[in-house]
C-alpha positions in Angstrom: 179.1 164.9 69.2 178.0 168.4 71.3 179.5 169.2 74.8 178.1 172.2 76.8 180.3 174.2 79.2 179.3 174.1 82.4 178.2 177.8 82.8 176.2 177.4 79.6 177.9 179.7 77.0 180.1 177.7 74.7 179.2 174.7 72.4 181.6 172.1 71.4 180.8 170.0 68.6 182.4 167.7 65.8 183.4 164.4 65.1 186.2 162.3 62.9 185.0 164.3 59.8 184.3 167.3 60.8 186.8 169.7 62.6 185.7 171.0 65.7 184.1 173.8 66.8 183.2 176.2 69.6 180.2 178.3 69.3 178.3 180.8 71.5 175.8 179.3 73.2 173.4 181.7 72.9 173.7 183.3 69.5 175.7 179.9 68.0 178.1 182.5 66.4 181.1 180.1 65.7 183.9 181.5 68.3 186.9 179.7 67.4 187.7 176.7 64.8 190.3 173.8 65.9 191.9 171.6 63.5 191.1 168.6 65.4 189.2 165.9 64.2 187.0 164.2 67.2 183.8 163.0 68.9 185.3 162.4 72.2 185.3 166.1 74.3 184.4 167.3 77.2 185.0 170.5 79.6 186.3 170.7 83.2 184.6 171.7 86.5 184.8 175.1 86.0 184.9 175.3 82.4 188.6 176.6 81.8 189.9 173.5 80.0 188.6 171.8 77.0 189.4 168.3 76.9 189.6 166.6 73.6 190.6 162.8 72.5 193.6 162.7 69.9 191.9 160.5 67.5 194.8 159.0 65.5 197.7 159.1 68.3 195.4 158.6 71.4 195.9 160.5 74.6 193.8 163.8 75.8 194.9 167.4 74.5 194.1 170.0 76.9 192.7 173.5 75.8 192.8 176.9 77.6 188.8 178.1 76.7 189.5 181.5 76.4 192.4 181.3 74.2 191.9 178.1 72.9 195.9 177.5 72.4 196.5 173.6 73.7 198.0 173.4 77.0 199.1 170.0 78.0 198.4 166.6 76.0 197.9 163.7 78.5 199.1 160.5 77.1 201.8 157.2 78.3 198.7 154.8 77.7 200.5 151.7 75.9 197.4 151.4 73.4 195.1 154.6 73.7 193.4 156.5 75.9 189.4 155.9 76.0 187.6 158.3 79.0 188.9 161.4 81.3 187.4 162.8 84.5 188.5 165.8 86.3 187.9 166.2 89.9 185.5 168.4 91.0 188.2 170.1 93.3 190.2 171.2 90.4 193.3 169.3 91.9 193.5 165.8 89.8 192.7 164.3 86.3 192.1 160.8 85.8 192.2 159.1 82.5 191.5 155.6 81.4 193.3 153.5 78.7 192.3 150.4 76.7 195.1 147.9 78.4 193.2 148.7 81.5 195.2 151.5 84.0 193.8 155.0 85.3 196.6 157.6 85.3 195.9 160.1 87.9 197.7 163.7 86.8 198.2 167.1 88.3 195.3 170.0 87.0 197.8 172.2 88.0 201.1 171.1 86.4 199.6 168.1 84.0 202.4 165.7 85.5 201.8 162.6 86.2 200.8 161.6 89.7 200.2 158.1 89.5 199.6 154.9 87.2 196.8 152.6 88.6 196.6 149.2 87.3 193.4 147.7 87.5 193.6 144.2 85.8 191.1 142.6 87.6 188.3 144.8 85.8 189.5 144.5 82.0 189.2 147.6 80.1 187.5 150.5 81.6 184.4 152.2 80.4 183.7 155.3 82.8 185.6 157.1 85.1 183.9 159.4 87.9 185.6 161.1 91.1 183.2 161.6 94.0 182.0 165.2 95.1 184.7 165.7 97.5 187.4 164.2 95.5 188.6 161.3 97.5 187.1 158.9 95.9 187.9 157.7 92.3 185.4 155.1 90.5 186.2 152.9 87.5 183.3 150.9 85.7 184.5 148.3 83.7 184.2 145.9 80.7 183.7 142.8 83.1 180.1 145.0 84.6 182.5 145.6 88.4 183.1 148.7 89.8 186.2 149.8 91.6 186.8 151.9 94.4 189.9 154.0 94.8 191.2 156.2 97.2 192.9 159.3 95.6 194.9 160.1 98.4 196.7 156.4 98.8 195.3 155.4 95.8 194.8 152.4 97.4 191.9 150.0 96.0 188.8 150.1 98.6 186.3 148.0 97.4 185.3 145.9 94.1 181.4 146.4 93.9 179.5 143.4 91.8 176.6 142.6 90.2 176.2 143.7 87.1 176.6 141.3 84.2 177.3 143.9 81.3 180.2 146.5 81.3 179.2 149.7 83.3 178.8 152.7 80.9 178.7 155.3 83.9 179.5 155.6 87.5 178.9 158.5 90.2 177.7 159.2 93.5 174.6 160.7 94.5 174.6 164.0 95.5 174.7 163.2 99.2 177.6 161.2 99.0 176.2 158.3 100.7 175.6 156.1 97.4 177.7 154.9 94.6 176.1 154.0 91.4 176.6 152.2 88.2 174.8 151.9 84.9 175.1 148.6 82.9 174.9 148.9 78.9 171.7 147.0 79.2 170.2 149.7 81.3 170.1 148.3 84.6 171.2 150.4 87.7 172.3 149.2 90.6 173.3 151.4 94.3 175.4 150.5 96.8 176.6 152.0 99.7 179.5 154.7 99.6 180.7 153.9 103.3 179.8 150.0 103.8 180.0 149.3 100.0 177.2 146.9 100.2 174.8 146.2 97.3 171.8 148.9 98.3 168.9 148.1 95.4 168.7 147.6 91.7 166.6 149.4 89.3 165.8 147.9 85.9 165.2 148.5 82.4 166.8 152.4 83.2 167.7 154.4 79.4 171.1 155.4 80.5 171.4 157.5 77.6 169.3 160.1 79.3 171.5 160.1 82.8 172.6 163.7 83.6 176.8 162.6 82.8 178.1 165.6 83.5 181.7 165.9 82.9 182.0 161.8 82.9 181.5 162.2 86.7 177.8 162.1 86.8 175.6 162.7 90.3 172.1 161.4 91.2 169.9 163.1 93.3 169.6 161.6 96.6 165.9 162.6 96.8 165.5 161.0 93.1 166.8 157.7 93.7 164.7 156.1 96.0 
């Protein structure tokens, strides 16, 4: 697995066998060497925390990328800890567990704001906050996507109509539609205000959506 801080300069890469690494971008010097075994890693907004799964015990350890001592490890999830998102705002982190709750932490503390429980949906397969951080979307196993407030935290809408679970979720970059990305490549829009079902677009390769840091944004003049 290879993540790319967001200014472009460090390379994270490695997997259950391999420990991993962070390299300069540029020249691929290897920089640092953790002894952390994962393919599940990603960076924050502004590229100051390095987010990696714990493997064997589940939960998120955070890094500090200039020092790359561990800062906080995120974990309480009853049987692991699948996908984290940080808000673009730098204020919250959500992650996602496999009975099915988001818990919603501090970026500045790492304590724990809130435990969300989101039966309805079964596990969840992608988290993504909107641009402007009020919004929190959870695509799950059963192909719905949830609509949170992160303020209240208080569920806003259930958006249907995919029939596999929903690999990633985001807003385009105007705000004004929320999207979801079935594991059978089908992508469908809906609304961000209304929450009704917009247009579906088939036969999409996911795998080549810009993901970001598991919050990813469309283009509003891409989209249609």
């Amino acid at each position: 697995a290879v993540a790319f801080s967001p200014d472009g300069t460090k390379i994270l890469t490695g997997n259950e066998n391999n420990p991993i690494k962070i390299l300069d971008a540029n020249t691929l010097e290897l920089l640092y060497t953790l002894n952390v075994y994962s393919s599940h890693f990603t960076f924050n907004h502004d590229g100051t925390i390095m987010a990696i799964n714990n493997s064997g015990s589940g939960g998120f350890t955070l890094y500090d990328t200039k020092t790359y001592k561990p800062l906080a490890t995120l974990e309480g999830h009853i049987i692991g800890t699948l996908e984290i998102s940080f808000s673009p705002d730098g204020a919250m982190i959500a992650t996602a567990g496999l009975e099915g709750n988001v818990r919603l932490w501090s970026a500045k503390d790492f304590s724990l704001l809130a435990t969300l429980k989101e039966e309805d949906g079964g596990f969840i397969s992608s988290l993504g906050f909107s641009p402007d951080s009020t919004k929190l979307l959870t695509g799950c196993f059963d192909g719905t996507v949830l609509v949170r407030d992160t303020e209240t935290y208080r569920l806003l809408a259930t958006l249907e109509g995919h029939r596999n679970f929903v690999p990633i979720v985001g807003f385009t970059t105007d705000e004004k539609k929320i999207f979801g990305v079935s594991a059978a490549g089908v992508i469908k829009f809906w609304d961000a205000n209304t929450y009704a079902i917009l247009y579906t677009l088939k036969e999409y390769q996911f795998e080549s959506t810009i993901s970001g840091n598991r919050g990813p944004y469309i283009d509003s003049n891409k989209d249609g």
